[in-house]
Backbone of each chain as ProteinMPNN parsed JSONL, in Angstrom:
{"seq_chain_A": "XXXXXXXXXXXXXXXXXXXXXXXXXXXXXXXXXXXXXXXXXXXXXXXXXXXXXXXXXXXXXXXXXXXXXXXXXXXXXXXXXXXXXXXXXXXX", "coords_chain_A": {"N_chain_A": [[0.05, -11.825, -12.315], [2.57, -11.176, -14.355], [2.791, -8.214, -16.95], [2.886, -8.815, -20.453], [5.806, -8.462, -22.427], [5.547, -7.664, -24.873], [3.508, -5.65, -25.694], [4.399, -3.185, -24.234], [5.047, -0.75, -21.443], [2.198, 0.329, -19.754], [0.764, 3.331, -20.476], [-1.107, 6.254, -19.667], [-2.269, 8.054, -22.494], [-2.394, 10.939, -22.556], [-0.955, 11.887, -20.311], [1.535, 11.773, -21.328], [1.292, 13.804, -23.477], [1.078, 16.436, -21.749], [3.585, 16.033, -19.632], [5.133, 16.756, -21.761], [4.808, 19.292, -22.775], [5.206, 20.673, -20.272], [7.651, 20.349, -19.695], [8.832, 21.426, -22.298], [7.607, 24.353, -21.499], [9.432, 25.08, -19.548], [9.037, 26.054, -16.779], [8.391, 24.457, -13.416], [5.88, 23.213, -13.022], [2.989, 21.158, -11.013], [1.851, 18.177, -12.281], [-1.669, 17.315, -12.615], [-2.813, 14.481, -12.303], [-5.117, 11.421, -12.611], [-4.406, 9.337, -13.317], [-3.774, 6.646, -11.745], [-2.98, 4.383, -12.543], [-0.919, 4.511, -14.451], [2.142, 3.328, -15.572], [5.601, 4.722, -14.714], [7.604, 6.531, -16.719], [10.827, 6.732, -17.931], [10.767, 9.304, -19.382], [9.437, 11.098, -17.528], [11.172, 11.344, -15.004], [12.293, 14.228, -12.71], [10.297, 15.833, -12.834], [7.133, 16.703, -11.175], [4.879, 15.362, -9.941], [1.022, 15.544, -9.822], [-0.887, 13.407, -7.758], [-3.922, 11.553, -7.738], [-5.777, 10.819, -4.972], [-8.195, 10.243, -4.451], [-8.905, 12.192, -2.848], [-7.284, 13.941, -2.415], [-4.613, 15.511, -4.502], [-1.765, 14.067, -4.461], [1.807, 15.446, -3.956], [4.062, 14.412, -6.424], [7.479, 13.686, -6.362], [9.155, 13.113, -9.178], [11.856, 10.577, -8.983], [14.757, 8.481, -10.277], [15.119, 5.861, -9.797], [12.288, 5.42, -9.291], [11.112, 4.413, -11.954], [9.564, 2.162, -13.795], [7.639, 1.858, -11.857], [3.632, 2.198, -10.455], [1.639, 5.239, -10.949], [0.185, 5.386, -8.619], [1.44, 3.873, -6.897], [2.632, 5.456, -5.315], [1.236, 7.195, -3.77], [-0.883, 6.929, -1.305], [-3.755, 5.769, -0.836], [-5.608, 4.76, 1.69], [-5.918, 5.879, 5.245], [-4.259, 5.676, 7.739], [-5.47, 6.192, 11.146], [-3.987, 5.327, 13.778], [-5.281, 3.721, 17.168], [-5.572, 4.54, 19.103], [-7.884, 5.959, 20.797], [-10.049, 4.308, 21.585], [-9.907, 2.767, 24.017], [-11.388, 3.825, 25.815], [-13.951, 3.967, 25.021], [-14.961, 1.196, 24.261], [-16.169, -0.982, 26.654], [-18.049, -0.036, 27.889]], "CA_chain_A": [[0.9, -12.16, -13.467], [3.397, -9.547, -15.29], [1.945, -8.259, -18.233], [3.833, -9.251, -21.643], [6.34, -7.341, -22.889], [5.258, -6.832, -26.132], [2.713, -4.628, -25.197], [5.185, -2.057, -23.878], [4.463, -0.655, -20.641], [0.429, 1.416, -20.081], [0.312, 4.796, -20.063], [-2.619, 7.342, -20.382], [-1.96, 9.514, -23.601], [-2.631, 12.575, -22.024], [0.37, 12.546, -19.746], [3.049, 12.299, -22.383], [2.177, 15.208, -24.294], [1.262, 17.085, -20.955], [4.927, 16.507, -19.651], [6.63, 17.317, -23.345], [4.409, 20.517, -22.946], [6.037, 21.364, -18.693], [9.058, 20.449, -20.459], [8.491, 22.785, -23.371], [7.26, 25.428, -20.87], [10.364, 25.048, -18.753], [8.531, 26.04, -15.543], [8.182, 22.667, -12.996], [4.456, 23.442, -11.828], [2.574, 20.305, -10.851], [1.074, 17.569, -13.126], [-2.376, 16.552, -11.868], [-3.422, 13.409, -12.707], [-5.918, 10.931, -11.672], [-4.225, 8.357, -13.562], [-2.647, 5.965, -10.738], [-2.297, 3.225, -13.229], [0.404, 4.971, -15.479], [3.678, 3.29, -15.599], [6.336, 5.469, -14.702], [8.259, 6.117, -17.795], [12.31, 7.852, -18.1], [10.992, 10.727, -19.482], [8.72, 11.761, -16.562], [12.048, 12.125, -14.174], [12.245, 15.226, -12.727], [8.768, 16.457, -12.852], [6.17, 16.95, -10.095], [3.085, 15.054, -10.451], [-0.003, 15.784, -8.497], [-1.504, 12.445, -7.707], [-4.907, 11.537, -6.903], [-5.831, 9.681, -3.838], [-9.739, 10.069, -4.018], [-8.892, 13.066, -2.074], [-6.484, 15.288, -3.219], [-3.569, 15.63, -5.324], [-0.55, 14.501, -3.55], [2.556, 15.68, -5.495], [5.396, 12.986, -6.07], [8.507, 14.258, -7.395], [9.697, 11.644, -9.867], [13.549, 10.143, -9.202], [15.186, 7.527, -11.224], [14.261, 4.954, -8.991], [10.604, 5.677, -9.641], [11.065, 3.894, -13.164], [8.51, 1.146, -13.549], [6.803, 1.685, -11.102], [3.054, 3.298, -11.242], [1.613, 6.411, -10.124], [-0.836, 4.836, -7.684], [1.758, 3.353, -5.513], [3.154, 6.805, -4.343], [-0.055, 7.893, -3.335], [-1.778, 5.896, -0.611], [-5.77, 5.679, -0.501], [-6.283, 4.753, 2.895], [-5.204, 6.662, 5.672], [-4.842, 4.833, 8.991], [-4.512, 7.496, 12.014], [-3.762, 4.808, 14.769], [-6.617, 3.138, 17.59], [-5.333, 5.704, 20.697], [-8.86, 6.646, 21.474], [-11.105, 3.142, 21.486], [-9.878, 2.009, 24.897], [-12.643, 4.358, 26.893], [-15.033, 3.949, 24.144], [-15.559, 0.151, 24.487], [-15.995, -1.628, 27.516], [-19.317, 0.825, 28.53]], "C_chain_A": [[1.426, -10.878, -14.086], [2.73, -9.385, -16.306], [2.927, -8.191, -19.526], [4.339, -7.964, -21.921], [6.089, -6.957, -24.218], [4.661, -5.746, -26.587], [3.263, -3.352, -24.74], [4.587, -1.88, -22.647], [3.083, 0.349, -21.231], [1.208, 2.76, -19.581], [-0.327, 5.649, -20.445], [-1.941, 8.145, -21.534], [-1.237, 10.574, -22.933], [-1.252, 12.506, -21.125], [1.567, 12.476, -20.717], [2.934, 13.426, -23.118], [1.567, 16.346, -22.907], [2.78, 17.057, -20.172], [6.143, 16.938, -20.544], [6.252, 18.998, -22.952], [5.064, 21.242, -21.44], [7.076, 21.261, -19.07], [9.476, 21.792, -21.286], [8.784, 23.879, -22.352], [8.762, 25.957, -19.768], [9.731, 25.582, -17.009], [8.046, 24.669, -14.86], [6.764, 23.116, -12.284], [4.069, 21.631, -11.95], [1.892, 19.552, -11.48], [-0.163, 17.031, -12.653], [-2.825, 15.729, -12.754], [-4.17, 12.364, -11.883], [-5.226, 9.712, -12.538], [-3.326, 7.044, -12.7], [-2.396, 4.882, -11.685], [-1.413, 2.991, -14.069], [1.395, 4.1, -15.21], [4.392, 4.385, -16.076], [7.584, 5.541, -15.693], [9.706, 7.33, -17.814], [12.005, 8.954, -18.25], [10.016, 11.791, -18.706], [9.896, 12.255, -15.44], [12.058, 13.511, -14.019], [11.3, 16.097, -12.442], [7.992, 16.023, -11.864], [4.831, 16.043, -10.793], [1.953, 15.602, -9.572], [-0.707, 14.074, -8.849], [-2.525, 12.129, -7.33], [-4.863, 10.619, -6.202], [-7.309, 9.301, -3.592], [-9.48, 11.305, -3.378], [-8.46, 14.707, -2.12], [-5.264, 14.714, -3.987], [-1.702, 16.082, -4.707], [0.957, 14.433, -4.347], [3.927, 14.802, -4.868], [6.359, 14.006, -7.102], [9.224, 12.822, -7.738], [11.375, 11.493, -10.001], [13.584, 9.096, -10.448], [14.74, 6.595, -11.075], [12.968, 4.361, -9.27], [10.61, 4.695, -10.959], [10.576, 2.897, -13.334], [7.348, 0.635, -12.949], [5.424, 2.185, -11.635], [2.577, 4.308, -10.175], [1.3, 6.167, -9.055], [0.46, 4.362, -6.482], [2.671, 4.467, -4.746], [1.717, 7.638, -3.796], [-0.983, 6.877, -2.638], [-3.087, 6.732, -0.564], [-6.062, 5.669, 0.598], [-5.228, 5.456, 4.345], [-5.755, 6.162, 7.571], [-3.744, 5.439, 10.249], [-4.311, 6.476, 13.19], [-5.306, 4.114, 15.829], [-6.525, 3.899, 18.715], [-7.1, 5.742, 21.428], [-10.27, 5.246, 21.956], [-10.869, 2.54, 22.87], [-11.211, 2.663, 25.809], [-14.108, 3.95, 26.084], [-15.768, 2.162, 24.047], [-15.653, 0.217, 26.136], [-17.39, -0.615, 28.415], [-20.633, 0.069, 28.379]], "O_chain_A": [[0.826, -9.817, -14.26], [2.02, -10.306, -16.709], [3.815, -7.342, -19.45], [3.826, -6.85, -21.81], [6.472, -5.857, -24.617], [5.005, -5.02, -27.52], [2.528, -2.373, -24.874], [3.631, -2.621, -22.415], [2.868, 0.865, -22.327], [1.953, 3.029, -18.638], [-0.238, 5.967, -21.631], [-1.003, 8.891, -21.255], [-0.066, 10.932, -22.805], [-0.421, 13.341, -21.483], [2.483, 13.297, -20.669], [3.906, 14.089, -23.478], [1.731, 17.479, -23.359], [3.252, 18.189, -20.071], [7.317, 17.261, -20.367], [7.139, 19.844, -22.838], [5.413, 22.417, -21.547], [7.768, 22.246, -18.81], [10.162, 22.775, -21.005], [9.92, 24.341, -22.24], [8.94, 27.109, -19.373], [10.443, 25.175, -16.091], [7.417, 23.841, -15.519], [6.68, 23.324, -11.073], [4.662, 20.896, -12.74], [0.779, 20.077, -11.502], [0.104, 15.974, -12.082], [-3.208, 16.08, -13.87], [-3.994, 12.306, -10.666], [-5.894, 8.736, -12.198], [-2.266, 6.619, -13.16], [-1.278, 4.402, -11.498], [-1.026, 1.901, -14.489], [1.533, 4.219, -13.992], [4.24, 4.971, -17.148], [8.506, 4.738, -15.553], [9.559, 8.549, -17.722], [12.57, 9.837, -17.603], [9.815, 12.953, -19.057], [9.752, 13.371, -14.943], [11.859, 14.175, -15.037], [11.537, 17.115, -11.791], [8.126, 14.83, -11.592], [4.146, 16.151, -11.81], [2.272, 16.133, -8.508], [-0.956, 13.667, -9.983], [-2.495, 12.328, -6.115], [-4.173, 9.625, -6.428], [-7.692, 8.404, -2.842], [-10.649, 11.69, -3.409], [-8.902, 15.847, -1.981], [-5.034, 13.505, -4.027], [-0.955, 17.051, -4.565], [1.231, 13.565, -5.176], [4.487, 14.599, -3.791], [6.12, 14.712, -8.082], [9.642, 11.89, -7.051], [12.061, 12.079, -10.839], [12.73, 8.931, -11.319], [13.954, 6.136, -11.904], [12.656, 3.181, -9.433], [9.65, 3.948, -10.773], [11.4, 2.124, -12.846], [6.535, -0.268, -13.148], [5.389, 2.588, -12.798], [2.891, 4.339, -8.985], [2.03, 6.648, -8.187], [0.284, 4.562, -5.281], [3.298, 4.249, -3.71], [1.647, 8.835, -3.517], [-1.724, 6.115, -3.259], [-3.325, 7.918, -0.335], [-6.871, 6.545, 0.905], [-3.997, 5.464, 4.335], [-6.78, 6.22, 8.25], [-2.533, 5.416, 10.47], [-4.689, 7.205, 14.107], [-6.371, 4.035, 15.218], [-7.545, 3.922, 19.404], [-7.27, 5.51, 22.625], [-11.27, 5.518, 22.62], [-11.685, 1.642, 23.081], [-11.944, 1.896, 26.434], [-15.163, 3.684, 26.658], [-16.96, 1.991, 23.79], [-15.311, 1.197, 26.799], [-17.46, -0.688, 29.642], [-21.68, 0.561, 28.8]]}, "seq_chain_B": "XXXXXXXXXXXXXXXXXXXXXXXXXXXXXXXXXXXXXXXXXXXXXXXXXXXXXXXXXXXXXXXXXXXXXXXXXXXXXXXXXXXXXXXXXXXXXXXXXXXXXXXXXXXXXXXXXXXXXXXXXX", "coords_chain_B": {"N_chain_B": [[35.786, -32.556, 7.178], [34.147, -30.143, 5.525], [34.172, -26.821, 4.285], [33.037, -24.847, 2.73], [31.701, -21.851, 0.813], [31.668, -20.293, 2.886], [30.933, -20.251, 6.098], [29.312, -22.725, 6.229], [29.655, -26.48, 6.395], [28.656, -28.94, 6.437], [28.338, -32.582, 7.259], [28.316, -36.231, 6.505], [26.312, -35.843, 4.984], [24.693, -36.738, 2.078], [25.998, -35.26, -0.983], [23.902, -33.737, -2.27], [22.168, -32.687, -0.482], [23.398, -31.888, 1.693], [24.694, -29.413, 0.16], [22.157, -27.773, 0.691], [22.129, -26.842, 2.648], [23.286, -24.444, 2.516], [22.758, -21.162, 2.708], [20.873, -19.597, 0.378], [20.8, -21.209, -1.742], [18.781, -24.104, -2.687], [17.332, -27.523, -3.655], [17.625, -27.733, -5.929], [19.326, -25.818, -7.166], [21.401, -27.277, -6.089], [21.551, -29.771, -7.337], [22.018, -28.88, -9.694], [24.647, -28.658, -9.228], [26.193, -30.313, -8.436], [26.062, -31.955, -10.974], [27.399, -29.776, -12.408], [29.786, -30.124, -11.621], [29.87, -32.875, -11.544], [29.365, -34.848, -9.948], [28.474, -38.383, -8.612], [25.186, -39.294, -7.783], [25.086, -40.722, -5.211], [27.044, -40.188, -3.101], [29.133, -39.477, -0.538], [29.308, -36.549, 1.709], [31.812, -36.473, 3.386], [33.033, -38.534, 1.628], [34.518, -37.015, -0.112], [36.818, -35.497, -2.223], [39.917, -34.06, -1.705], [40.412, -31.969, -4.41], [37.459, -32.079, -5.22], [35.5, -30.837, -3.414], [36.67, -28.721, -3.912], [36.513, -27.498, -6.808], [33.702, -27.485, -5.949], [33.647, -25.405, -4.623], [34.521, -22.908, -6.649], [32.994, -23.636, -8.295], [30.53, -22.341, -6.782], [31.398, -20.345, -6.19], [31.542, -18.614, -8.662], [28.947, -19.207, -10.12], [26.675, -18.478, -8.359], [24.915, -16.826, -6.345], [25.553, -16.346, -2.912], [24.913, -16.754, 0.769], [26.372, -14.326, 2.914], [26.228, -11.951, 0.493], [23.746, -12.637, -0.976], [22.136, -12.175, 0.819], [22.393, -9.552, 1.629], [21.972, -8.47, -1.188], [19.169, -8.884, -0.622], [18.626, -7.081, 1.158], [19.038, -4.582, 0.766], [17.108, -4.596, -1.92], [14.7, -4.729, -0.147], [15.38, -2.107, 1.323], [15.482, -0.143, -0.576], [12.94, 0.031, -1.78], [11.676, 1.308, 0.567], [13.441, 3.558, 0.709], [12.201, 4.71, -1.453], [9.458, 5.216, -0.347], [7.396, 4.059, -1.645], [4.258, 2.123, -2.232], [4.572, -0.717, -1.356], [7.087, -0.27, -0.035], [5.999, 1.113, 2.201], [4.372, -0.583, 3.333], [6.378, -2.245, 3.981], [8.078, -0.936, 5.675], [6.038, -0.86, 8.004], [6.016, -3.293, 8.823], [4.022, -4.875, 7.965], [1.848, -7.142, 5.854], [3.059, -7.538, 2.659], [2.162, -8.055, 0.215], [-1.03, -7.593, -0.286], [-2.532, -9.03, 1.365], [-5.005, -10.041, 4.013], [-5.416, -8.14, 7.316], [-7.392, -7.829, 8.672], [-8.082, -10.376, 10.141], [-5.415, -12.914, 11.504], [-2.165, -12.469, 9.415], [0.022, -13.057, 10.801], [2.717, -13.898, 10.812], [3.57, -11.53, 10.103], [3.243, -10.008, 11.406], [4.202, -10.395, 14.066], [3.818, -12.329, 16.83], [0.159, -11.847, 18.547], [-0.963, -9.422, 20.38], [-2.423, -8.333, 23.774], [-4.967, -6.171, 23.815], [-6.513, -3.743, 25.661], [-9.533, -3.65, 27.296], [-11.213, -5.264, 25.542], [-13.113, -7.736, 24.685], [-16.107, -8.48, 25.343]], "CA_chain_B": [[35.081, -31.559, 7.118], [34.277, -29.029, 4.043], [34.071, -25.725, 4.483], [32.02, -24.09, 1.379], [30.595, -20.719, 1.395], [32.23, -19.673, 4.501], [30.44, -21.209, 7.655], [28.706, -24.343, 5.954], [30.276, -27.539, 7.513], [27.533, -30.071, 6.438], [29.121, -33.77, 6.815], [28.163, -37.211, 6.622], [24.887, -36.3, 4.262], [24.963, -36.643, 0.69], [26.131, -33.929, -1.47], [23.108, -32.436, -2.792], [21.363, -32.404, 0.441], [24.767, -30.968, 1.962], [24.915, -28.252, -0.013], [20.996, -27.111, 0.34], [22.262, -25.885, 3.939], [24.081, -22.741, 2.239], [22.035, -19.863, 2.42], [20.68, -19.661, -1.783], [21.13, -22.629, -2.5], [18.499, -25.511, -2.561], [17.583, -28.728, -3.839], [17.455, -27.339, -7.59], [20.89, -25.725, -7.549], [22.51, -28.171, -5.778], [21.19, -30.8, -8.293], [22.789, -28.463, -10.864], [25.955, -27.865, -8.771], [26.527, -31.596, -8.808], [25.605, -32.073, -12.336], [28.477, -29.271, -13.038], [31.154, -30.701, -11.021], [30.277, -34.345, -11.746], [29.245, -35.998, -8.407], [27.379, -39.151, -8.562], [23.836, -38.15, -6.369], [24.697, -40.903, -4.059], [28.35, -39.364, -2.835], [28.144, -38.438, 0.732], [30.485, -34.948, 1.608], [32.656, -37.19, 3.352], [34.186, -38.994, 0.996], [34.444, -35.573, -1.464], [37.986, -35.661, -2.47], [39.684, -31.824, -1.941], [39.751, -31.684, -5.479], [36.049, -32.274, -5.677], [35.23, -29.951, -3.073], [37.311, -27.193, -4.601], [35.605, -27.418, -7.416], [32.18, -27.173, -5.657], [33.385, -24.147, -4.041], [34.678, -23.002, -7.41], [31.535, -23.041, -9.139], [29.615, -21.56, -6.794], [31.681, -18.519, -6.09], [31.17, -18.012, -10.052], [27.793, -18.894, -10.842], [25.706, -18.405, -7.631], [24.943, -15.563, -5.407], [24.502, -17.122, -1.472], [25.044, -16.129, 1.906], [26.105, -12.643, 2.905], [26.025, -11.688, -0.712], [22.56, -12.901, -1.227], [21.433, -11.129, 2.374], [23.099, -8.184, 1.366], [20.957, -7.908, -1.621], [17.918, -8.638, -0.312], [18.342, -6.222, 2.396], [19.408, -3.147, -0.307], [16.198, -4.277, -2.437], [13.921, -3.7, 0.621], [15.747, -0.513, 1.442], [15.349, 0.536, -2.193], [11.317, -0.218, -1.8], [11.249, 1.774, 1.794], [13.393, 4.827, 0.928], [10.733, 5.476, -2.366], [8.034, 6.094, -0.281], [6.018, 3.62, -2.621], [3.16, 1.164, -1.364], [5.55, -1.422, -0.641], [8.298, 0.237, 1.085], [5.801, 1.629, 3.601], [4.53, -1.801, 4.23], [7.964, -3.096, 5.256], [8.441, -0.019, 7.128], [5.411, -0.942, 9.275], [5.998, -4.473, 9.113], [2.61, -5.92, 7.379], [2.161, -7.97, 4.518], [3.39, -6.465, 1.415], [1.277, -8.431, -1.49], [-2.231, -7.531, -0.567], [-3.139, -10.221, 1.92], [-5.841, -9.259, 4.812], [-4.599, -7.733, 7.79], [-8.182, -7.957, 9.726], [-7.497, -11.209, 10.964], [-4.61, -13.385, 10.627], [-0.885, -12.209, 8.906], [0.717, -12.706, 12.216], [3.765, -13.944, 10.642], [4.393, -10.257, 9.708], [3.098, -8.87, 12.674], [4.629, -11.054, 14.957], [2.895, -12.566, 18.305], [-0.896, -10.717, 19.39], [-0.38, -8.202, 21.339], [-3.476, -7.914, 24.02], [-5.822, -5.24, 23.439], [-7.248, -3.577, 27.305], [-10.812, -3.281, 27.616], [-11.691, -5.668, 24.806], [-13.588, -8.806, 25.039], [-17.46, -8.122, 25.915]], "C_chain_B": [[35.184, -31.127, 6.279], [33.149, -28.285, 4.989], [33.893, -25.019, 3.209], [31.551, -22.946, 1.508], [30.841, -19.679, 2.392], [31.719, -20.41, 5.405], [29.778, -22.592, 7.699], [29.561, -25.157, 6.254], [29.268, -28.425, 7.272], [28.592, -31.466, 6.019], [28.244, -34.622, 7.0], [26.346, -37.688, 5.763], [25.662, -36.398, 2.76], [25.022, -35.492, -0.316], [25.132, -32.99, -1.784], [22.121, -32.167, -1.797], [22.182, -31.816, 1.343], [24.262, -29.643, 1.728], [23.523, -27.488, 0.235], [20.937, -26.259, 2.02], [22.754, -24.644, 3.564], [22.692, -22.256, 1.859], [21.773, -19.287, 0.805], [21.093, -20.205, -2.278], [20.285, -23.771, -2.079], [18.089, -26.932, -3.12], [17.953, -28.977, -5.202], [19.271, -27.415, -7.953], [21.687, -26.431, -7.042], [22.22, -29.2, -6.428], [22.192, -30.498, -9.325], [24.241, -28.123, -10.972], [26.549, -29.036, -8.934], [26.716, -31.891, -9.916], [27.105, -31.515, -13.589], [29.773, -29.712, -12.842], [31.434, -32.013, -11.713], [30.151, -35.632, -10.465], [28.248, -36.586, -8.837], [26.377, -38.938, -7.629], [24.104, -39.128, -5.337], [26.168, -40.829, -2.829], [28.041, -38.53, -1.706], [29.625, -37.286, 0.867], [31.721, -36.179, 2.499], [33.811, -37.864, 2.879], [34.194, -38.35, -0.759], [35.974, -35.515, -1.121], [38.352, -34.175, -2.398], [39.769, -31.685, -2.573], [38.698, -30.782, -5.989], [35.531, -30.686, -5.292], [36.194, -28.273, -3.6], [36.879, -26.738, -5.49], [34.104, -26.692, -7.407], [32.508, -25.874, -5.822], [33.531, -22.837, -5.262], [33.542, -22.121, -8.042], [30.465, -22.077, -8.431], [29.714, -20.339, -6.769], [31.321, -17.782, -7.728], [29.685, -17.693, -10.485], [26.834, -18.158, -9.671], [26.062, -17.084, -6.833], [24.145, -16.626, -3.592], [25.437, -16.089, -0.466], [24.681, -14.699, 1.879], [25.905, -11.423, 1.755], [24.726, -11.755, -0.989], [21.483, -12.005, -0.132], [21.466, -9.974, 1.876], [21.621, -7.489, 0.32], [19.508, -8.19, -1.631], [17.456, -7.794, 0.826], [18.451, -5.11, 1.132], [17.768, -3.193, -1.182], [14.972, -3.738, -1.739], [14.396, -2.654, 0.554], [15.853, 0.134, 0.456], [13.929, 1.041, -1.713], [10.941, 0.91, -0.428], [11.913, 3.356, 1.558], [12.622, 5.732, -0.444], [10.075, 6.064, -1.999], [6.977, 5.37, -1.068], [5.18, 2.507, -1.643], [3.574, 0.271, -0.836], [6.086, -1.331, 0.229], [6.95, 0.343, 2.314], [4.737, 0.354, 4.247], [5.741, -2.945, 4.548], [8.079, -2.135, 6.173], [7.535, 0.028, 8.462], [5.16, -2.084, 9.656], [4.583, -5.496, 8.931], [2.815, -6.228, 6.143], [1.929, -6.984, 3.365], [2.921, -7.221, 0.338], [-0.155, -8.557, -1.161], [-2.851, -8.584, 0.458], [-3.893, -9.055, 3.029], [-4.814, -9.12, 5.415], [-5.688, -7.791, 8.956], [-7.78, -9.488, 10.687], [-5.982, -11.857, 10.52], [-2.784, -12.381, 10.893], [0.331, -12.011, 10.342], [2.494, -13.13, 12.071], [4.909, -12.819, 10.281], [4.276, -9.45, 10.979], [3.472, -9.475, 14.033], [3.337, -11.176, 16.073], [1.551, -11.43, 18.879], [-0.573, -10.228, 20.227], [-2.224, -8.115, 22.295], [-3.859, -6.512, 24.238], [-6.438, -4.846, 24.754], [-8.413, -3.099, 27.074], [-11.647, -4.25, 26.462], [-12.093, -7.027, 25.129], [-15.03, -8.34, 25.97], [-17.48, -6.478, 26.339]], "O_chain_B": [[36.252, -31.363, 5.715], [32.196, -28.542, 5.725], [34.932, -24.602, 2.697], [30.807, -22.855, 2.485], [30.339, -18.575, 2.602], [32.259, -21.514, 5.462], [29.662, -23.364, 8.651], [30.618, -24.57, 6.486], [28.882, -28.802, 8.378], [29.329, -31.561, 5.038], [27.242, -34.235, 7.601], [25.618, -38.681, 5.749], [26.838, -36.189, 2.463], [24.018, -34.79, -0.429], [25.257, -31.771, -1.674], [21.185, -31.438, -2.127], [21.543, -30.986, 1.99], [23.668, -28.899, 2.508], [23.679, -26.301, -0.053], [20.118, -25.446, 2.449], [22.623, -23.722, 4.369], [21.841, -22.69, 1.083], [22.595, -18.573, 0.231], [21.794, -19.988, -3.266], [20.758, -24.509, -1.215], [19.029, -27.663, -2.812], [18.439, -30.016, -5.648], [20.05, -28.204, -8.486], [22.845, -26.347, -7.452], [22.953, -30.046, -5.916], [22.993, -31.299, -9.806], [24.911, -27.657, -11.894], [27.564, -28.979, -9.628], [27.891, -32.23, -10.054], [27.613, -31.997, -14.602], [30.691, -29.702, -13.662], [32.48, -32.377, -12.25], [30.631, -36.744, -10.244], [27.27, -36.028, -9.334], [26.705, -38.362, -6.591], [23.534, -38.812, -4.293], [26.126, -41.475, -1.782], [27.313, -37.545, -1.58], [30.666, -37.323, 0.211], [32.539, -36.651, 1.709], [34.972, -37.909, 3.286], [34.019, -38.807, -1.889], [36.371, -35.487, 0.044], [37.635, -33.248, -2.776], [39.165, -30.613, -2.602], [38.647, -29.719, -6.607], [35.263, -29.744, -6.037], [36.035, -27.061, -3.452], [36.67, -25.527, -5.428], [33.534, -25.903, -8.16], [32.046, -25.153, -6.706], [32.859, -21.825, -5.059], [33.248, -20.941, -8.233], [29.732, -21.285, -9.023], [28.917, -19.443, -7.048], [30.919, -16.628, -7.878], [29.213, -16.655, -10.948], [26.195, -17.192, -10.088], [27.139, -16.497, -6.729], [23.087, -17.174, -3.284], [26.223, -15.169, -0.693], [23.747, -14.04, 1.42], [25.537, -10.275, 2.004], [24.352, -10.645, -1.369], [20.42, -11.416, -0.331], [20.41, -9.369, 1.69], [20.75, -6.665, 0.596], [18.748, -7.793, -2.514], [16.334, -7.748, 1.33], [17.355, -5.046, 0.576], [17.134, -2.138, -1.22], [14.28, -2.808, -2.154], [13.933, -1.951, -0.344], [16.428, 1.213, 0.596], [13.73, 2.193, -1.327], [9.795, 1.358, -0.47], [11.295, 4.326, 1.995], [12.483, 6.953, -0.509], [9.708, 7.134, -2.486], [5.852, 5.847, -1.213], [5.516, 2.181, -0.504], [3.142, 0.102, 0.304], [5.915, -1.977, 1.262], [7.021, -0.402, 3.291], [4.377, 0.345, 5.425], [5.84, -4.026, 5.13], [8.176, -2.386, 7.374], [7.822, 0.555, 9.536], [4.356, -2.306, 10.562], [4.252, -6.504, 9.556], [3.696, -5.783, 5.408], [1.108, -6.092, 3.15], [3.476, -6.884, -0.707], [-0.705, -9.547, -1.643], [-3.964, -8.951, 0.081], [-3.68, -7.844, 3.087], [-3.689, -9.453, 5.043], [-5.265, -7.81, 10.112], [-7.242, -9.474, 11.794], [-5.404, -11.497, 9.495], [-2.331, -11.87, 11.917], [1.127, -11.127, 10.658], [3.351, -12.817, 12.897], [6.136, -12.839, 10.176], [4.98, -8.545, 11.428], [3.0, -8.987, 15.06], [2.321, -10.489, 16.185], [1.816, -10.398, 19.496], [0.285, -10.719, 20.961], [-3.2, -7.867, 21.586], [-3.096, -5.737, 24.815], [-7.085, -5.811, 25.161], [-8.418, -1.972, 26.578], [-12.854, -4.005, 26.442], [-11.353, -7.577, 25.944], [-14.952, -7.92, 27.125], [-18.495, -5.978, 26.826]]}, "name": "protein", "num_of_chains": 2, "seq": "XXXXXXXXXXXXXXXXXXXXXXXXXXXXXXXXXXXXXXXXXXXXXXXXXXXXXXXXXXXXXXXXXXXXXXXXXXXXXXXXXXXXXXXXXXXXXXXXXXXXXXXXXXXXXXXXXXXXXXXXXXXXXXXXXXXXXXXXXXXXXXXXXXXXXXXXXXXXXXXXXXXXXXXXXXXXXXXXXXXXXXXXXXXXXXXXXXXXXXXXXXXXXXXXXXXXXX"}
């Protein structure tokens, strides 16, 4: 279910006044955050995030596009390298 | 014959089961497409006066979005979702189910026909 609009969209604190402050700073270094559940809000465009995955901090550069979305779904969790090697490995 | 939509050609049913052959359009909006025009529900396309059918066609070019119009943008909203890069897109781009459903057994409607597996089975 969508979640009401009255509520506005979620987003952690901490990243709005950490991108006013990369703003501020005018240098684009990388935002790390572990927050994948942010909604992606207009005034993040532009800016680098670092995203966590459980793993590391994989950096999304935020388009227009991006707008609604949240952090979490630019950053996949599971990481699925193919089955290439299981055909010798059964059948023994 | 009526020709609606571009390639629709549905004759000898009744209008609102007619029109539920166009591509975004079914039993709802053609209830409501009737409703706007004025066709009694038991009015088969047949004996749709060209008027009538001008009308239909009329309304729907205004209110409705069907066919290649409707394709169109449901092909652009995938290809929105796929050139993101977000969790979505890159399950259309590998062709598995994109709202969370398993994937161990099953979703074969995304993954089309089993494919056999060599050396498996005992």
């Amino acid at each position: 279910m969508a979640r009401s609009v009255w509520k506005g969209p979620f987003v952690d604190g901490y990243l709005l006044k950490k991108s006013e402050a990369t703003r501020a700073s005018g240098r684009n270094e990388v935002i790390k955050t572990w927050s994948r559940r942010s909604t992606i809000l207009p005034q993040f465009v532009g800016l680098t995030f670092g995203v966590y995955n459980g793993q590391k901090f994989l950096p999304v550069l935020v388009t227009e596009n991006m707008i609604g979305h949240k952090f979490g779904e630019f950053s996949p969790t599971r990481n699925f390298p193919g089955h290439a090697a299981d055909k010798k490995a059964k059948r023994g | 014959m009526a020709r609606i939509a571009g390639v629709n050609i549905p004759t000898q049913k009744r209008v609102v089961i007619a029109l539920t052959y166009i591509h975004g359009i079914g039993s709802v909006k053609a209830k409501e497409i009737c409703g706007k025009v004025g066709i009694p529900a038991e009015r088969r396309v047949n004996q749709l006066s060209d008027a009538d059918v001008v009308r239909i066609r009329e309304v729907i070019d205004q209110d409705y979005r069907v066919e290649g119009d409707l394709r169109r943008e449901v092909a652009m909203n995938i290809k929105r979702l796929m050139d993101l890069g977000c969790y979505r897109g890159l399950r259309h781009r590998k062709g598995l189910p994109v709202r969370g459903q398993r994937t161990h057994t099953n979703a074969r409607t995304r993954k089309g026909p089993a494919k056999a597996i060599a050396g498996k089975k005992k």
